[in-house]
mmCIF file as Biopython writes it, N, C-alpha, C and O atoms, coordinates in Angstrom:
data_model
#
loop_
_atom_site.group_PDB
_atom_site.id
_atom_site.type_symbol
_atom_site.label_atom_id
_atom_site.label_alt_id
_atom_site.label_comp_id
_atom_site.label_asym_id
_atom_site.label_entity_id
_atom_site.label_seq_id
_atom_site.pdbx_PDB_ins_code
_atom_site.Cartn_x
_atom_site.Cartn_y
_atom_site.Cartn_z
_atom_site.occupancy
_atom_site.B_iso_or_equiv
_atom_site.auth_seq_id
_atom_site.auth_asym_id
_atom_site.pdbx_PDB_model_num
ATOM 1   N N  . UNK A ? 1  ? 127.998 80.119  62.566 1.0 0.0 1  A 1 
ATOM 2   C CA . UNK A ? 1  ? 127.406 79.076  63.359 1.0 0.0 1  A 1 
ATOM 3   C C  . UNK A ? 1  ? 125.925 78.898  63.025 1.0 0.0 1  A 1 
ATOM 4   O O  . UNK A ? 1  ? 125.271 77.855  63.050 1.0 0.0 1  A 1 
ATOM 5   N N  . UNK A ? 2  ? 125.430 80.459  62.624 1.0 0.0 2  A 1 
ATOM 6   C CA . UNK A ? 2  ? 124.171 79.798  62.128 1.0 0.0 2  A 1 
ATOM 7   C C  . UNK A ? 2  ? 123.586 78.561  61.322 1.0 0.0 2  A 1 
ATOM 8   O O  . UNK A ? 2  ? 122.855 77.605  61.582 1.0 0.0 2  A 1 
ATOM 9   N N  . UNK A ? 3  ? 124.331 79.095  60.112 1.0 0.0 3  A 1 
ATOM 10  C CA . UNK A ? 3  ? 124.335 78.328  59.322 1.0 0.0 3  A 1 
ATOM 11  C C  . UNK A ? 3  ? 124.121 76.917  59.338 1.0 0.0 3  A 1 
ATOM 12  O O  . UNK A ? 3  ? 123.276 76.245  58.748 1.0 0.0 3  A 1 
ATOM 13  N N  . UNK A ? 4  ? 125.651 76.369  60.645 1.0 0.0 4  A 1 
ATOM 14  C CA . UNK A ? 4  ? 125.708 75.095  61.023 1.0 0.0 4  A 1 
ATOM 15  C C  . UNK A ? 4  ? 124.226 74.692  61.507 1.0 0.0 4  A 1 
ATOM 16  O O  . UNK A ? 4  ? 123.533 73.775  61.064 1.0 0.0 4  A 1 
ATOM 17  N N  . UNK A ? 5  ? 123.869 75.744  62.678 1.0 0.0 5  A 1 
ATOM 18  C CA . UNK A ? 5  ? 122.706 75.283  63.228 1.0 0.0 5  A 1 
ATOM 19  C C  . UNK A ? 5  ? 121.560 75.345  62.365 1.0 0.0 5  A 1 
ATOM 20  O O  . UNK A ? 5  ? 120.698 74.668  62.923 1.0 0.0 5  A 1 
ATOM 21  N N  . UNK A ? 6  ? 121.100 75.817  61.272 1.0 0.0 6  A 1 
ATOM 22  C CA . UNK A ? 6  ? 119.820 75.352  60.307 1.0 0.0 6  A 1 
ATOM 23  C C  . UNK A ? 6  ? 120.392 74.496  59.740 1.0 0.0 6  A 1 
ATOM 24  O O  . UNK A ? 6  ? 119.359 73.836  59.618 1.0 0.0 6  A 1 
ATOM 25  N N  . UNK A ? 7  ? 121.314 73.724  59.142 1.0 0.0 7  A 1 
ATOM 26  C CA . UNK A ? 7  ? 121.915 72.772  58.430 1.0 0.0 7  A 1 
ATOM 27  C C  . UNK A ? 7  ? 121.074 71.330  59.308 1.0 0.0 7  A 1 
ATOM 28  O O  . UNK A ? 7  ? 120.286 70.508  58.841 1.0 0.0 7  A 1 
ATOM 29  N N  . UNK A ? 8  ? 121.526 71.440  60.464 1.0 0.0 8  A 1 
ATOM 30  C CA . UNK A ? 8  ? 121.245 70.435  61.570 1.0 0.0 8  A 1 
ATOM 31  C C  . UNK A ? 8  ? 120.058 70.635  61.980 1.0 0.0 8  A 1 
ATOM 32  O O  . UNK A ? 8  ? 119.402 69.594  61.936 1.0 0.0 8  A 1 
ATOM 33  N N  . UNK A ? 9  ? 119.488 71.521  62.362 1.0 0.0 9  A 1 
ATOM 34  C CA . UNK A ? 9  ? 118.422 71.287  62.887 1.0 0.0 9  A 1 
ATOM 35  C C  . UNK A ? 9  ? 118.415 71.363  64.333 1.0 0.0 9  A 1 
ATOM 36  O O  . UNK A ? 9  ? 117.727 70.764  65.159 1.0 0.0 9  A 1 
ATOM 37  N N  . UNK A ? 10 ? 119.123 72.034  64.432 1.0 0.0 10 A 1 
ATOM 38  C CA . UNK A ? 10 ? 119.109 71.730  66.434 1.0 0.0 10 A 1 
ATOM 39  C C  . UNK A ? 10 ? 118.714 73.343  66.683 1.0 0.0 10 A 1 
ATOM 40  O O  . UNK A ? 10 ? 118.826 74.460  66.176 1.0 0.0 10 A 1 
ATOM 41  N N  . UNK A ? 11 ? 118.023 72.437  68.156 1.0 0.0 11 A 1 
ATOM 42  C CA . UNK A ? 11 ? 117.308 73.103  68.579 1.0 0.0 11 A 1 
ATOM 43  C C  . UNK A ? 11 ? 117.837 74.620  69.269 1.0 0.0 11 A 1 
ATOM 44  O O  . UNK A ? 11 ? 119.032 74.835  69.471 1.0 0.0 11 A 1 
ATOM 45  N N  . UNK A ? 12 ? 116.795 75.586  69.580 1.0 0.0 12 A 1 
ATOM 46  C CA . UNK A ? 12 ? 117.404 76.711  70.104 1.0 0.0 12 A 1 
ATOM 47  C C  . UNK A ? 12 ? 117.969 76.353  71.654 1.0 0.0 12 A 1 
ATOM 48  O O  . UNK A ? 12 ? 118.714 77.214  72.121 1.0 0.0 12 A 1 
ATOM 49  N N  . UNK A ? 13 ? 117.774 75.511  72.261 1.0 0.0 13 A 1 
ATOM 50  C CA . UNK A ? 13 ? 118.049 75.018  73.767 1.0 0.0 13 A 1 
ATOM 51  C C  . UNK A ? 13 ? 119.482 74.523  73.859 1.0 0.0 13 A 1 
ATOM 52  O O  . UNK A ? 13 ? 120.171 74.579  74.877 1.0 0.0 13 A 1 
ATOM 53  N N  . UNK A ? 14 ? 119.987 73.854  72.255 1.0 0.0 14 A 1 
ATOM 54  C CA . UNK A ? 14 ? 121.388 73.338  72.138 1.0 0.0 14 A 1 
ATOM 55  C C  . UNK A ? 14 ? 122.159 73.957  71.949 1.0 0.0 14 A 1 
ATOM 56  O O  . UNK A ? 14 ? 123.285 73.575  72.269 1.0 0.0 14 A 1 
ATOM 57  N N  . UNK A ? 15 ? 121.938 75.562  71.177 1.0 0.0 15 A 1 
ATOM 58  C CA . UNK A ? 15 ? 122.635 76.227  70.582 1.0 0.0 15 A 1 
ATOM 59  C C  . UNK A ? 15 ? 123.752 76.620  71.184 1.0 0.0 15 A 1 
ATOM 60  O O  . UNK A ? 15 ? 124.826 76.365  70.640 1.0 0.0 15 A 1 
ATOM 61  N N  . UNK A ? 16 ? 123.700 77.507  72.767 1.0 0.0 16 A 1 
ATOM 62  C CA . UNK A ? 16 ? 124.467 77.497  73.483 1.0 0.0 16 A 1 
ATOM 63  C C  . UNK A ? 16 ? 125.284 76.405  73.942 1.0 0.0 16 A 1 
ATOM 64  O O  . UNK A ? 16 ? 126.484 76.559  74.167 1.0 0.0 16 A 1 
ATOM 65  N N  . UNK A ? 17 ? 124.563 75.085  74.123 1.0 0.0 17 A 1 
ATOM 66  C CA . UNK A ? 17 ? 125.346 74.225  74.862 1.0 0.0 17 A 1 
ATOM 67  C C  . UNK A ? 17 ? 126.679 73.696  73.762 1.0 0.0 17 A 1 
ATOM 68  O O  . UNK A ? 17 ? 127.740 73.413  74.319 1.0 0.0 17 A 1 
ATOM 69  N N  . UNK A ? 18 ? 126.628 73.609  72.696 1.0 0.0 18 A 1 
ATOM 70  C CA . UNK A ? 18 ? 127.319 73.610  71.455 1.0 0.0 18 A 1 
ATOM 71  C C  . UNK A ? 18 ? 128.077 74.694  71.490 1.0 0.0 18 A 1 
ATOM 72  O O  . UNK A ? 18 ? 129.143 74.541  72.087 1.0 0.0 18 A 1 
ATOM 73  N N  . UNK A ? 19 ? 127.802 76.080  70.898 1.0 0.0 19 A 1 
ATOM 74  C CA . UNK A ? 19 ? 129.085 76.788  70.841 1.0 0.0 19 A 1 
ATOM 75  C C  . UNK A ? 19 ? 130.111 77.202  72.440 1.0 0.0 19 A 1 
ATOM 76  O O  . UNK A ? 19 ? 131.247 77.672  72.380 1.0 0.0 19 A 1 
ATOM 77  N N  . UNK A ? 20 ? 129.431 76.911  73.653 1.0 0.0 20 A 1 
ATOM 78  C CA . UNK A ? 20 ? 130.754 77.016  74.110 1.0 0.0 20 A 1 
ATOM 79  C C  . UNK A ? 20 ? 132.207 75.460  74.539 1.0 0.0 20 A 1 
ATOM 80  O O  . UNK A ? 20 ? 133.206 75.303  75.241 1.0 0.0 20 A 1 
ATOM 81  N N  . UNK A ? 21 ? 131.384 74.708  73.567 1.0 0.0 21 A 1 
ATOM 82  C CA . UNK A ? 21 ? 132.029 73.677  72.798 1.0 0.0 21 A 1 
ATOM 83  C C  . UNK A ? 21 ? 133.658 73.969  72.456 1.0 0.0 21 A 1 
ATOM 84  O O  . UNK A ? 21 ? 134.634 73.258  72.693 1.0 0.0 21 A 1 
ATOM 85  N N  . UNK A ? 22 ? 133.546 75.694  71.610 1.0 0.0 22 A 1 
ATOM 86  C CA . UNK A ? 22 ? 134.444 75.951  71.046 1.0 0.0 22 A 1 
ATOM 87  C C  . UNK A ? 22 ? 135.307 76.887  71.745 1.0 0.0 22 A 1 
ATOM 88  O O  . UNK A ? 22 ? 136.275 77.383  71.168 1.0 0.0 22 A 1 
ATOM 89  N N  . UNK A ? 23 ? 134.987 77.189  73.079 1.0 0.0 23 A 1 
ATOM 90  C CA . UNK A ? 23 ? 135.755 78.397  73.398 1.0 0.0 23 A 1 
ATOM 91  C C  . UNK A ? 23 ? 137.021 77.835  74.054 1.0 0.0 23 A 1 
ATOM 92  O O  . UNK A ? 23 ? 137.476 76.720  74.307 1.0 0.0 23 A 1 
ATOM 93  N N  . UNK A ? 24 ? 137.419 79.244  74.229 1.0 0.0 24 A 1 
ATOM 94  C CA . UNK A ? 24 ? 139.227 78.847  74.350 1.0 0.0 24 A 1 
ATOM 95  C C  . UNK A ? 24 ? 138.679 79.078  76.003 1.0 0.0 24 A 1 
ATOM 96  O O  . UNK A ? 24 ? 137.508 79.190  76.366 1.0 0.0 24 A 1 
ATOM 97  N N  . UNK A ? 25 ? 139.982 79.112  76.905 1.0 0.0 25 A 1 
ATOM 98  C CA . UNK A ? 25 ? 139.923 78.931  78.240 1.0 0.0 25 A 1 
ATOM 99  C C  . UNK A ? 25 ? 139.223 80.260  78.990 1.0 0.0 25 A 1 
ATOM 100 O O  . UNK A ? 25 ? 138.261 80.148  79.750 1.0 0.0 25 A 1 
ATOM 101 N N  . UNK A ? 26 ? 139.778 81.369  78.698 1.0 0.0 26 A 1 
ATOM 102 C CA . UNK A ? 26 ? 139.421 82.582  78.850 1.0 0.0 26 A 1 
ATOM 103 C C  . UNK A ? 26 ? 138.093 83.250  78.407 1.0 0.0 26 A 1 
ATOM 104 O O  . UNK A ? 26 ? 137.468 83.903  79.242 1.0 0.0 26 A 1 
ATOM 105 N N  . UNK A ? 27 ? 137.585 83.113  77.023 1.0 0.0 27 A 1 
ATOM 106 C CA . UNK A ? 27 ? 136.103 82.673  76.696 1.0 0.0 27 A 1 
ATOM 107 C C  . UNK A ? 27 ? 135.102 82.027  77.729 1.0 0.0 27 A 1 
ATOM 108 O O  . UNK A ? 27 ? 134.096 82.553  78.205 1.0 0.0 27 A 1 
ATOM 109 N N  . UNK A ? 28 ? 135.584 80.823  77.959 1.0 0.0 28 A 1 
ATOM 110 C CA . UNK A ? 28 ? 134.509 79.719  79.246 1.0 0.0 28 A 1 
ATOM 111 C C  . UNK A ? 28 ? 134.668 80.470  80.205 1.0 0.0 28 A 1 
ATOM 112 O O  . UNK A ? 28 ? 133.585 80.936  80.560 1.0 0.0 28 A 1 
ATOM 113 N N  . UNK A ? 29 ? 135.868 80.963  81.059 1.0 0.0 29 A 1 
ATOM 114 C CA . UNK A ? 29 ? 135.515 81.384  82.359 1.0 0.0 29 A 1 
ATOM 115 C C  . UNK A ? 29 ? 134.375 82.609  82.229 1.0 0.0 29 A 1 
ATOM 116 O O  . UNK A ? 29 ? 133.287 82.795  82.774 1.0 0.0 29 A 1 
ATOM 117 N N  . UNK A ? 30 ? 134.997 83.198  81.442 1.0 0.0 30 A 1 
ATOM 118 C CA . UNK A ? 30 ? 133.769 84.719  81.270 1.0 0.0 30 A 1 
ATOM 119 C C  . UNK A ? 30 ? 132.563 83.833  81.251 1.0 0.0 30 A 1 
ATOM 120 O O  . UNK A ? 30 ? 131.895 83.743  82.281 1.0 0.0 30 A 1 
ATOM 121 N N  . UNK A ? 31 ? 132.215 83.158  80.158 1.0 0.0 31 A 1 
ATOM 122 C CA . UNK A ? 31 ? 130.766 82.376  80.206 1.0 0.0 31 A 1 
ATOM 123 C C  . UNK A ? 31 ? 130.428 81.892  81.439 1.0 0.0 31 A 1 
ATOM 124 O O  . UNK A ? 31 ? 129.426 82.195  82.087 1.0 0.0 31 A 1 
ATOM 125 N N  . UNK A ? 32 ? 131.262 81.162  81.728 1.0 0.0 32 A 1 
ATOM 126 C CA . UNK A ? 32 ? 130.732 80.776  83.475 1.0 0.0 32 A 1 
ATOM 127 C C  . UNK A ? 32 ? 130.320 81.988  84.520 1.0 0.0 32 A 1 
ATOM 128 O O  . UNK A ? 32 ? 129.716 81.734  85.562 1.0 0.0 32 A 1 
ATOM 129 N N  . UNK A ? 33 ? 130.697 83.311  84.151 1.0 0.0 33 A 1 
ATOM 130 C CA . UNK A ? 33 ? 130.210 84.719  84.811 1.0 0.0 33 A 1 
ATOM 131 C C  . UNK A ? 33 ? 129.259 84.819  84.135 1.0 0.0 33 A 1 
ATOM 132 O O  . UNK A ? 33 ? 128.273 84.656  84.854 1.0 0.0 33 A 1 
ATOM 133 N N  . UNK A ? 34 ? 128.937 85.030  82.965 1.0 0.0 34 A 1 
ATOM 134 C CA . UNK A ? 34 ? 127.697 85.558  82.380 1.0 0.0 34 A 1 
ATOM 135 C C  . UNK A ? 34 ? 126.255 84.470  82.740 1.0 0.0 34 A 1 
ATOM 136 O O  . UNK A ? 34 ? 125.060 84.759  82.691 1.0 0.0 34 A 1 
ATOM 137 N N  . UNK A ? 35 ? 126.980 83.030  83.138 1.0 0.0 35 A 1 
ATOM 138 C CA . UNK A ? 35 ? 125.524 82.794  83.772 1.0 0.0 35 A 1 
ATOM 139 C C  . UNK A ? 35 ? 125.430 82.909  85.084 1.0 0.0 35 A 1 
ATOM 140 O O  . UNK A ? 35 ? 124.335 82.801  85.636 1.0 0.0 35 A 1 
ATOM 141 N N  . UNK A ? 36 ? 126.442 83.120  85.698 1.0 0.0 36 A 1 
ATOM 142 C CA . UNK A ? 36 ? 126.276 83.336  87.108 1.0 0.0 36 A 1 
ATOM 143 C C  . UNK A ? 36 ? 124.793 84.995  87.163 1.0 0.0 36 A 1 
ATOM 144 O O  . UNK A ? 36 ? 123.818 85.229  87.878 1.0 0.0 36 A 1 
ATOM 145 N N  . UNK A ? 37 ? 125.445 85.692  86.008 1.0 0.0 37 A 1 
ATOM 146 C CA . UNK A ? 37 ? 124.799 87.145  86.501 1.0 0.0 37 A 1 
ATOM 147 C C  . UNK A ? 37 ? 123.104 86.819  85.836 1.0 0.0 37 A 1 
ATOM 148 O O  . UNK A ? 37 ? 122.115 87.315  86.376 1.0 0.0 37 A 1 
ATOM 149 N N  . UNK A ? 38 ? 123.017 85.980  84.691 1.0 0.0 38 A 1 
ATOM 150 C CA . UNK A ? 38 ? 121.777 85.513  84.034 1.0 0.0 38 A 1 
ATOM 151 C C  . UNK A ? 38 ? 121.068 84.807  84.281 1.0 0.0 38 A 1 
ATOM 152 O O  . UNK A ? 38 ? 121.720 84.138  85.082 1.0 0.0 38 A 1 
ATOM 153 N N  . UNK A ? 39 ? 119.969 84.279  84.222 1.0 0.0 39 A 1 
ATOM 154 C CA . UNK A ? 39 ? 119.376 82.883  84.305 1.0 0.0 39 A 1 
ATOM 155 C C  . UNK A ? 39 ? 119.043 82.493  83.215 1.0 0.0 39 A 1 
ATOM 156 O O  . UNK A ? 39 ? 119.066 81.268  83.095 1.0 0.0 39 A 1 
ATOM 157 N N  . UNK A ? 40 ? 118.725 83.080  82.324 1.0 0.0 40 A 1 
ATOM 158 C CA . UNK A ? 40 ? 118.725 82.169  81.055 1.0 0.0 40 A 1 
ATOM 159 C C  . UNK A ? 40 ? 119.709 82.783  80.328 1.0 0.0 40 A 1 
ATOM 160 O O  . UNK A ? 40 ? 119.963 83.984  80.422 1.0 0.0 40 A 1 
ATOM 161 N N  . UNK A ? 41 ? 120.345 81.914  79.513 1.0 0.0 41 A 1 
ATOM 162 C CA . UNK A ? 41 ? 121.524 82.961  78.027 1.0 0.0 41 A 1 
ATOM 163 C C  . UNK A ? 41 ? 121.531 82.406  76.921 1.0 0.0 41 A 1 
ATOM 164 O O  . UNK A ? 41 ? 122.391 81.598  76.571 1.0 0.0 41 A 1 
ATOM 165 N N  . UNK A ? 42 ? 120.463 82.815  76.160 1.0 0.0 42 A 1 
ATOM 166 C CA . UNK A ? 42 ? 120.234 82.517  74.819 1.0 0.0 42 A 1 
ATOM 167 C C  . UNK A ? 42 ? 121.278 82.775  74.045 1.0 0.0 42 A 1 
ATOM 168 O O  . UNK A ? 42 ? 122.292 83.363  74.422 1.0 0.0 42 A 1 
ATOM 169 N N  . UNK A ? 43 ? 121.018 82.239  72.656 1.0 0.0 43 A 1 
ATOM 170 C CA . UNK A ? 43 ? 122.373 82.648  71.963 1.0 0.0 43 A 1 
ATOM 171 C C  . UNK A ? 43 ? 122.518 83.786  71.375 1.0 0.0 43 A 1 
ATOM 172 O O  . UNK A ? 43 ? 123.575 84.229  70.927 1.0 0.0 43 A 1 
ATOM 173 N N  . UNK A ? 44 ? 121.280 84.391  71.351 1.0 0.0 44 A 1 
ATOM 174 C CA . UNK A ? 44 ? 121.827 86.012  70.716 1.0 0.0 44 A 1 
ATOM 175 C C  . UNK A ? 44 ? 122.064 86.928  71.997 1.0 0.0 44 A 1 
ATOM 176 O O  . UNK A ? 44 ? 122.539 88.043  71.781 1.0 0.0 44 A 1 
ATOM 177 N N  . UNK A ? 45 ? 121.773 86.561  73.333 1.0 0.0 45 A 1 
ATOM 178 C CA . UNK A ? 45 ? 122.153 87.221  74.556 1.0 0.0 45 A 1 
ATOM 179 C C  . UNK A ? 45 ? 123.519 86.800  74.615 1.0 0.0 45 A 1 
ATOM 180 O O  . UNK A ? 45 ? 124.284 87.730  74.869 1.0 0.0 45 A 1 
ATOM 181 N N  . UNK A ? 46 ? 124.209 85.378  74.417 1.0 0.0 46 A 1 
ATOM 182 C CA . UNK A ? 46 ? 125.943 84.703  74.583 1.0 0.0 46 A 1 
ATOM 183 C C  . UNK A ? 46 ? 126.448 85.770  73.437 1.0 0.0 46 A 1 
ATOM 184 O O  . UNK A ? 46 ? 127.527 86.347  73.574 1.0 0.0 46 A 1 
ATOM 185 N N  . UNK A ? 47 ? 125.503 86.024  72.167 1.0 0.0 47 A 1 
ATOM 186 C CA . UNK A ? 47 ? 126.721 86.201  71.322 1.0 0.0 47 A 1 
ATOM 187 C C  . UNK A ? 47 ? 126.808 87.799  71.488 1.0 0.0 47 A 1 
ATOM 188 O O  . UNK A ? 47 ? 127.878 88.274  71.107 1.0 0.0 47 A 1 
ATOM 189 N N  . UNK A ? 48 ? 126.061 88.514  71.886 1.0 0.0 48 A 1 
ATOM 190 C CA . UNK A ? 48 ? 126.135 90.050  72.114 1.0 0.0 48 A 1 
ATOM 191 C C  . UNK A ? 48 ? 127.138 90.427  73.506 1.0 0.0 48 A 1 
ATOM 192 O O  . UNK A ? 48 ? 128.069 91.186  73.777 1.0 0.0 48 A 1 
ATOM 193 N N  . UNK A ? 49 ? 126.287 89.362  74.191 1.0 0.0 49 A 1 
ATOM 194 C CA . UNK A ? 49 ? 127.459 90.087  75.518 1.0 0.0 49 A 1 
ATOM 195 C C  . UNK A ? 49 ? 129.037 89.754  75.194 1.0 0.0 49 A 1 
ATOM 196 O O  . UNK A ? 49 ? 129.944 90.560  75.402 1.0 0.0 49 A 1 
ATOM 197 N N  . UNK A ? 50 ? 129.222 88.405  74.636 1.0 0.0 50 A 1 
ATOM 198 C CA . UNK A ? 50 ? 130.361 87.997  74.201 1.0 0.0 50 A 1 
ATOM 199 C C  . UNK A ? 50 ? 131.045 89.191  73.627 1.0 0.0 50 A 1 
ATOM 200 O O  . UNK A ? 50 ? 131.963 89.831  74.140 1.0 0.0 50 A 1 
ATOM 201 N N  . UNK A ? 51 ? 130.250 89.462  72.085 1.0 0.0 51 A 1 
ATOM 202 C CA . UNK A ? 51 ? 130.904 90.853  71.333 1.0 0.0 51 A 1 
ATOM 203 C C  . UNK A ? 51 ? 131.722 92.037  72.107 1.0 0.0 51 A 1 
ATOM 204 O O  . UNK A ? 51 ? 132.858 92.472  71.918 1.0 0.0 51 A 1 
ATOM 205 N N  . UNK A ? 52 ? 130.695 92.395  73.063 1.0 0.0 52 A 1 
ATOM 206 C CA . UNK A ? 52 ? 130.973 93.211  73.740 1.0 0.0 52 A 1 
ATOM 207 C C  . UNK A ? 52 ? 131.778 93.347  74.737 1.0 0.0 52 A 1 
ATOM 208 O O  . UNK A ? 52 ? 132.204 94.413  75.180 1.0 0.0 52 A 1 
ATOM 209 N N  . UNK A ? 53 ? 132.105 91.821  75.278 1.0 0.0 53 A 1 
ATOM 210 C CA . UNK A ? 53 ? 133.027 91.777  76.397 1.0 0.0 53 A 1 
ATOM 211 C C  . UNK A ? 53 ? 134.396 91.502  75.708 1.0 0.0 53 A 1 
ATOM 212 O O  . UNK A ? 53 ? 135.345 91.924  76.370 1.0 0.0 53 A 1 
ATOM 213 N N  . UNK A ? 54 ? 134.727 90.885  74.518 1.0 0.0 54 A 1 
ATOM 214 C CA . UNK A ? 54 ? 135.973 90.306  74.147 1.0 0.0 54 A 1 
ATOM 215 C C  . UNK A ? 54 ? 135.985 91.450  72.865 1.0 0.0 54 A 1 
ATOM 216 O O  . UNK A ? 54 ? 137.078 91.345  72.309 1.0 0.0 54 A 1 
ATOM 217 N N  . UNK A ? 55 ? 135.516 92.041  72.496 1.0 0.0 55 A 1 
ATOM 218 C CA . UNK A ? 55 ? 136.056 93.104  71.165 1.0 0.0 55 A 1 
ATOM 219 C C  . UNK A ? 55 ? 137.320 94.067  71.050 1.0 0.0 55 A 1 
ATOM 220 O O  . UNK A ? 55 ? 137.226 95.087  71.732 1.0 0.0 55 A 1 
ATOM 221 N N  . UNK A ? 56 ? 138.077 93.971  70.566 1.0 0.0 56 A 1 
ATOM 222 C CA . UNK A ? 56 ? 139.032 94.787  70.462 1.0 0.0 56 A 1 
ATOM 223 C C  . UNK A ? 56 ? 139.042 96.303  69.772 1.0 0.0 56 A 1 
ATOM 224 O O  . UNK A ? 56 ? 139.063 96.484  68.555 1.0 0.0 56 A 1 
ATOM 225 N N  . UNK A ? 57 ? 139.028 97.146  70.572 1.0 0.0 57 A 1 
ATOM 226 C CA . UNK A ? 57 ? 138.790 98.292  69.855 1.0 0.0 57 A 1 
ATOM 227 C C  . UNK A ? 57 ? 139.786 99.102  69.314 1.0 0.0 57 A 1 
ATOM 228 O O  . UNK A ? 57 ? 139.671 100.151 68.680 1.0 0.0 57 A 1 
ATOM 229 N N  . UNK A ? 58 ? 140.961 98.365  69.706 1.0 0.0 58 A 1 
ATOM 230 C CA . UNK A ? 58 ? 142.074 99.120  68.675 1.0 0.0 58 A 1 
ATOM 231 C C  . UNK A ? 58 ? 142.523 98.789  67.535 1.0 0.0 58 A 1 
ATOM 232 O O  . UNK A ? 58 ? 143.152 99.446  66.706 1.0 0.0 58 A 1 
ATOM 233 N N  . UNK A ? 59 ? 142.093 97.507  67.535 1.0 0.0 59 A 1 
ATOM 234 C CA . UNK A ? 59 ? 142.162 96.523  66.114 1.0 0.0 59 A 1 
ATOM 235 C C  . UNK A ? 59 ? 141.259 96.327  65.211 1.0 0.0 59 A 1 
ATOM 236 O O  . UNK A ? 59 ? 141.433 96.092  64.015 1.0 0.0 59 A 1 
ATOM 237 N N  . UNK A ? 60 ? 139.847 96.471  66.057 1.0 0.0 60 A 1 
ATOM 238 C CA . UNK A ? 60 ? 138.516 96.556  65.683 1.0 0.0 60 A 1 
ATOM 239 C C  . UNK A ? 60 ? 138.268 94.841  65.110 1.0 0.0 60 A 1 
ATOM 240 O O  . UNK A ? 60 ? 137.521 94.519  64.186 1.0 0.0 60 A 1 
ATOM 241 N N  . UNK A ? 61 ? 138.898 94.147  65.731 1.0 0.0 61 A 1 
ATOM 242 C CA . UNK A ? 61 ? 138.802 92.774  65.664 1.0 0.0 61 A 1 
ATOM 243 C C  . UNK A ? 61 ? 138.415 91.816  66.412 1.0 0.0 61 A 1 
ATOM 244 O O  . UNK A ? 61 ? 139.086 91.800  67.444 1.0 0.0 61 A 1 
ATOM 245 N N  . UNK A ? 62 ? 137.475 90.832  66.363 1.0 0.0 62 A 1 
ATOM 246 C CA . UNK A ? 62 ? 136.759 90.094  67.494 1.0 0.0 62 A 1 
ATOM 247 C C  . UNK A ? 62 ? 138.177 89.054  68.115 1.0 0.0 62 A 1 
ATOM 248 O O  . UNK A ? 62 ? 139.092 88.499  67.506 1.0 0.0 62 A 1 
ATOM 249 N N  . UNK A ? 63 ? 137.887 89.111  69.331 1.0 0.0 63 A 1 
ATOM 250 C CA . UNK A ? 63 ? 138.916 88.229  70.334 1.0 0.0 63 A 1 
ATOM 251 C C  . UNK A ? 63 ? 139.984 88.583  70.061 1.0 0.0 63 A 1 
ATOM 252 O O  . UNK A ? 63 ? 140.597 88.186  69.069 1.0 0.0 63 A 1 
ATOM 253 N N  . UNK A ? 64 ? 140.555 89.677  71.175 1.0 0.0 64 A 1 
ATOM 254 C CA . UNK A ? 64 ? 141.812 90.471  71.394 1.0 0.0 64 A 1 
ATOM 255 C C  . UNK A ? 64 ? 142.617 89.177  71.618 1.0 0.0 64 A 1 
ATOM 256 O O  . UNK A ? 64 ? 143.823 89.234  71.861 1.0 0.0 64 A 1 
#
């Protein structure tokens, strides 16, 4: 996604509002908790807690 986002040019304020663009149903609700508990959620704060909340550790693969 980086990538996408220096390609474009958008800003760090969009970044979030864009990738949860892509999430599946179960993804958004968690996001809708993680700002409940945050006030701001940057995208390297979305994409760490994300990691950490959806990682699979028996597969060792992102999004069980």
């Amino acid at each position: 996604m980086e990538k996408y986002f220096d390609q474009h040019n958008v800003q760090k304020t969009q970044k979030v509002c864009i990738t949860i663009l892509y999430l599946e149903l179960n993804e958004f609700v968690w996001y809708r908790w993680i700002c409940s508990l945050l006030k701001l959620v940057t995208l390297s704060v979305f994409m760490e807690e994300m990691i950490v909340h959806f990682e699979d550790t028996k597969r060792n693969t992102f999004f069980s």
